[in-house]
C-alpha positions, 0 to 999 in steps of 0.5 A, a space after each residue: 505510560 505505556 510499557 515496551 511490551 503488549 497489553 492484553 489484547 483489545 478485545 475488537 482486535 482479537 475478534 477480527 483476528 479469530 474470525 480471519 483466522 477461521 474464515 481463512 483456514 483451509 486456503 491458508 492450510 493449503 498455502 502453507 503446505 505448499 511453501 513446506 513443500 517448496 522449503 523441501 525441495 530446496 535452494 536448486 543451486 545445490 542440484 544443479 548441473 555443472 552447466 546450470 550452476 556455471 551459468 548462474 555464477 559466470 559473472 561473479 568474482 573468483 571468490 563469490 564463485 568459490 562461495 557459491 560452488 561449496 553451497 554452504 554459506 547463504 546466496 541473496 536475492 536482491 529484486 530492485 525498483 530503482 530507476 532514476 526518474 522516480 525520486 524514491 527509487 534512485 537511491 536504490 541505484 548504489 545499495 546492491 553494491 553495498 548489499 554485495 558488500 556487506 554479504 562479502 563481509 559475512 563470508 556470504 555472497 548477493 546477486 541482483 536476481 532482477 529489476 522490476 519496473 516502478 512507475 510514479 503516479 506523480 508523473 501519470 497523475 492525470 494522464 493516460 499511463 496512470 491506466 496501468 498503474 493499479 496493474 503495475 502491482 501485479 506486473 512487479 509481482 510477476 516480474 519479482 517471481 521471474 527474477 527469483 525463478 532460477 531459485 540460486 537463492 536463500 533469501 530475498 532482499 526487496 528494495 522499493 518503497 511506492 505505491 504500488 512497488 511495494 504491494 507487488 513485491 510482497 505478494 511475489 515475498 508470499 508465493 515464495 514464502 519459503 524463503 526469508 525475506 527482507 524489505 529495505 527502504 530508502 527513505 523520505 526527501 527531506 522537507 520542502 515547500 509546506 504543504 499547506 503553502 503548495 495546497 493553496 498554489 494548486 487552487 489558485 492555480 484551478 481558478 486561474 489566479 496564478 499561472 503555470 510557471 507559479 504552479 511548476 515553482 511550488 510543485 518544485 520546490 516540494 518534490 526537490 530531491 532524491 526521497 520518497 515524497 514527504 506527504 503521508 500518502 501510499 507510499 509512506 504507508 506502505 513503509 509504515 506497515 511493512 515496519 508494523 509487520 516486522 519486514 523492516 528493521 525497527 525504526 528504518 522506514 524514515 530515514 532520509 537517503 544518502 545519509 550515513 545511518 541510511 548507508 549502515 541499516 542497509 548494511 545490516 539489513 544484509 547481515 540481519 537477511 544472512 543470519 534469517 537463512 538455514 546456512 545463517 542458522 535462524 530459518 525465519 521463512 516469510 510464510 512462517 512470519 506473515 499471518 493473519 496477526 501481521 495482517 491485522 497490524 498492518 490495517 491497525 497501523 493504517 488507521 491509526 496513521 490514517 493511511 492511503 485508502 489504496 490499501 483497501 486493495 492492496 492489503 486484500 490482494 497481499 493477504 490473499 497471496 500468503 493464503 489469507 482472506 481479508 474483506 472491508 468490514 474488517 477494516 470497518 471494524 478495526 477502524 471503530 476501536 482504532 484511534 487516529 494518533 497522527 496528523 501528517 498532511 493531507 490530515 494535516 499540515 506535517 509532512 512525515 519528517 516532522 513525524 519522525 523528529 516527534 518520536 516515529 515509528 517508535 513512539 507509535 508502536 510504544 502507543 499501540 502495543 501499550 493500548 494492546 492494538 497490535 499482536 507484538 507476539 508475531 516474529 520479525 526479521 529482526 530476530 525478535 517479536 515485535 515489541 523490540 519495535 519501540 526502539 530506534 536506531 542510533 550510529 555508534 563507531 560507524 555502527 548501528 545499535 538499537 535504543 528505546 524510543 522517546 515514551 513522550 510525543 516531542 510534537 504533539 501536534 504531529 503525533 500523539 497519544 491513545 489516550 488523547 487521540 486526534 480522533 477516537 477512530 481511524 477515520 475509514 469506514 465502507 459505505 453501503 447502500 442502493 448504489 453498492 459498496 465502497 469506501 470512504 476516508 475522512 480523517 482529513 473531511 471536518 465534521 460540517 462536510 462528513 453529510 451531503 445529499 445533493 443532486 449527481 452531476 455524472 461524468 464518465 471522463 475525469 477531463 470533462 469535469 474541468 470544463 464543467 468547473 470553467 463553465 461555472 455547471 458546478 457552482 451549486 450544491 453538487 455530488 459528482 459522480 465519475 463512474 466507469 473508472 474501475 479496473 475492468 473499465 480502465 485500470 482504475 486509475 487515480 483522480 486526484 485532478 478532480 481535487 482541486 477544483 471540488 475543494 475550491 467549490 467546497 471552499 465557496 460555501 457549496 456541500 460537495 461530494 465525490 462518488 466514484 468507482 475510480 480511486 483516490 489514494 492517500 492523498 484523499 483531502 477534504 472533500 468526501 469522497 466515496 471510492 472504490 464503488 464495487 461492482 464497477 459501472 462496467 460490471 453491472 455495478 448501481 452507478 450505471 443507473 443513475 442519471 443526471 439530476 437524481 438527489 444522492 445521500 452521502 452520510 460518512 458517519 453512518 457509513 451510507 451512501 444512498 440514490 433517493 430514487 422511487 424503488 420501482 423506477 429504480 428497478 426499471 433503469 436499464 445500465 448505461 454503457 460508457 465510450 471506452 474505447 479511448 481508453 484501451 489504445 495508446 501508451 501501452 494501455 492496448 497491451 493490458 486488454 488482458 488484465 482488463 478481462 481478469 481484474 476482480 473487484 476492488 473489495 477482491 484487491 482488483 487483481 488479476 491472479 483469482 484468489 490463489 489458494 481460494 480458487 484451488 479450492 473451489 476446483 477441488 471442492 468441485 472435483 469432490 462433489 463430481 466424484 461424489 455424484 
């Protein structure tokens, strides 16, 4: 049986690792430069004038203004998602003021710094508002960055949990990484209507055999209450790594809301934030905890969950906020070495209460450290490194302490073993070929339907497919091709209203396919889908070339996906140009013209920020090379 601490290395694992470290070395160089220098200048609270620093405590009490006058106990930021229409976020609503609490307790003090905005693809899936949502990471990041701007701060606390939430608040954790940051989850709904059960309403309900009101009731019945959503896509994938980067406490990412062990973590989540500040007396800065080694972990533990493709992204425009340069063939190859350990739908029928009850997080990192998957020498905010993560918590007199996790699967249906892995590998891998680069995940695609080489039926709106489904144009072997779906076309928006109807074409004995440079997200499914496709139609990417008609090789085992057209007549096609101007107005869309023009490409993050350090470099690199000539 695996022990609590870390095998030797595996030796992919370390491969990777090195060749991030060294690819990274002088943006990561610069970064950390810059996060000493701003540790230097420190909390500004301490330099301000009288009328600066009344300002920033007019509205506390007497005793938090006395606190924060003396200077020598610790001040937390609290940065928030909560609204009350996300169900993952309303439980955010009560925690500043048992944070404020708790910091009282301590002889410490907490502000609420600033709210940043939190959408719910739920809501936009489908709809013109799911345009902003890949540039909603990086509006949270910039608001996060407002909030903590008055730098009245010792640490950060970051209350959110989805899909984009969490993405932009750690970058915004990395550029003020001199500061110590804690990430505080709400946790999941309890369970509803199966997943399998509402999987199977939602194609009947494509092929017209039950009504909207049978729809509605089954969509209700599963998204029902307060909690993050309890399928396994981006937003429990973000929990997942932020615990396997060590930014929560161990074993905190599932558990439910409005209950009294979720109530006593964020209390000690505080407590834990005071003693991780100068004043608390054990400095532990985000930069000096977030490495390339927290990096690797965190792809390792998407895959070995198999996580939301979405990180392909995000994890690349996170990384590069603390400095760090990470591209898809390091997923590719961690993913090779990585086994699938979890089976929460859609790559299966679990949802992640079920993974919790079969042993969690703990039993999880007790399989990865064991098998030498994951670097348990990084530091945590728990105080410790992270093979103290085989724990969990457990309430005792009202207090949270910390035991060892169960050492065997209790369903190992849901959640099992490296040494009898669902599938040897993670299940994601980029596609290459004449059409670019993308990526694919088939941890929830069977075998039978991993090869697919049909014609392409294009489509440059994710609406017009549904006609084409109605009219009975797709009822064939068929690869669908949804292109101008990028971020500089359209904000990159999830298409998860094409799934249903592929899966009942694919459920009709068809080979189906998706291929698109649009995204899918974590609740990827059976069909296989080649996303992300990078460069984008609408940045001179292949997939402007294709036409209607034209035979696509897909083959997700060998990781190609391939136009099957004359070289010649390939090289002659000329672009095609998409109608975008139904796009860019209406909802807000016409107010992020701007981010459209900045966005990089999907394997850059599809940020608009440039690369950070990256950029600085190239600039002096440049500088250099006018002064030398």
């Amino acid at each position: 049986m695996p022990s609590s601490t870390s095998a030797t290395l595996n030796t992919t694992v370390a491969e990777v690792t090195q060749r991030i470290r060294e690819r990274s070395a002088e943006r990561r160089a610069l970064y950390e430069r810059r996060m000493a220098d701003q540790h230097k200048r420190g909390v500004h609270r301490g330099e301000l004038s009288c009328g600066n620093l009344a300002h920033g405590f007019a509205a506390c009490n007497p005793q938090d203004k006395d606190s924060l006058k003396l200077m020598n106990s610790a001040n937390l930021g609290i940065i928030s998602a909560y609204n009350d229409m996300l169900s993952a976020h309303q439980p955010f609503e009560t925690f500043p003021a048992t944070i404020k609490a708790a910091a009282s307790a301590m002889g410490s003090t907490a502000q609420f710094a600033g709210g940043v905005p939190a959408m719910c693809d739920g809501v936009t899936q489908g709809q013109p508002g799911m345009e902003l949502s890949l540039f909603s990471r990086d509006v949270i990041a910039m608001a996060a960055a407002v909030g903590l701007s008055h730098n009245m701060f010792d640490a950060a606390l970051y209350l959110g949990v989805c899909d984009k939430i969490i993405p932009g608040l750690f970058i915004s954790a990395a550029r003020f990484g001199h500061l110590p940051a804690m990430f505080v989850p709400a946790g999941p709904m309890p369970s509803g209507l199966p997943n399998k059960e509402k999987a199977r309403i939602r194609q009947l309900y494509a092929e017209g055999k039950v009504g909207r009101d049978a729809l509605l009731e089954a969509e209700s019945e599963s998204y029902h209450s307060p909690g993050t959503c309890t399928f396994y896509g981006t937003a429990n994938s973000n929990q997942l790594m932020m615990e396997v980067m060590g930014l929560h406490l161990p074993g905190t990412s599932f558990v439910n809301p409005g209950t009294e062990m979720r109530e006593a973590l964020t209390r000690y989540a505080t407590e834990q934030a005071i003693r991780n500040t100068e004043p608390g007396g054990d400095y532990r800065p985000f930069y000096k905890q977030i490495d390339e080694r927290a990096i690797v972990n965190a792809v390792v533990g998407l895959l070995a969950s198999g996580g939301s493709t979405n990180h392909t992204m995000h994890l690349i425009a996170m990384a590069a906020a603390a400095g760090i340069t990470l591209n898809w063939d390091d997923f590719t190859d961690l993913s090779a070495v990585t086994p699938s350990l979890m089976r929460v739908y859609p790559n299966g029928q679990a949802d992640i209460n079920h993974f919790q009850a079969a042993g969690g997080m703990s039993f999880l990192f007790r399989e990865l450290l064991g098998a030498g998957l994951l670097h348990g020498d990084i530091p945590t905010v728990f105080g410790t490194d992270l093979t103290a993560y085989t724990q969990e918590p457990f309430l005792e007199d009202g207090k949270v302490v910390w035991h060892e996790g169960p050492e065997k699967s209790l369903d190992e249906a849901v959640l099992s073993t490296v040494a009898n892995p669902f599938a040897p590998t993670g299940g994601l891998t980029v596609m290459k070929g004449n059409l670019g680069r993308g990526v694919i995940k088939v941890s929830a695609v069977t075998e039978e339907h991993r090869i697919v080489e049909a014609p392409v039926k294009i489509f440059e709106d994710q609406n017009e497919m549904k006609a084409a489904f109605e009219s009975g144009d797709l009822d064939r072997d068929v690869i669908v091709v949804v292109r101008f779906q990028g971020p500089k076309a359209n904000g990159m928006p999830e298409l998860h209203k094409l799934t249903p109807y592929l899966g009942v074409l694919q459920d009709r004995g068809y080979k189906v396919a998706l291929v698109t440079d649009g995204r899918m997200s974590g609740a990827s499914g059976k069909v296989p889908a080649s996303i992300h496709m990078s460069p984008e139609a609408l940045d001179g990417g292949p997939l402007a070339k294709l036409r209607d008609g034209d035979i696509v090789r897909l083959d997700a085992n060998a990781g190609t996906l391939n136009a099957k057209v004359d070289p010649v007549t390939w090289g002659q096609r000329e672009l095609a140009i998409g109608n975008l101007d139904h796009y860019h107005v209406g909802l807000g869309r016409e107010l992020f013209s701007g981010f459209r023009h900045l966005a990089m490409r999907g394997e850059e993050g599809a940020g608009v920020f440039g690369g950070f350090e990256a950029d600085d470099l190239a600039r002096q690199e440049g500088q250099i090379f006018e002064e030398d000539a």
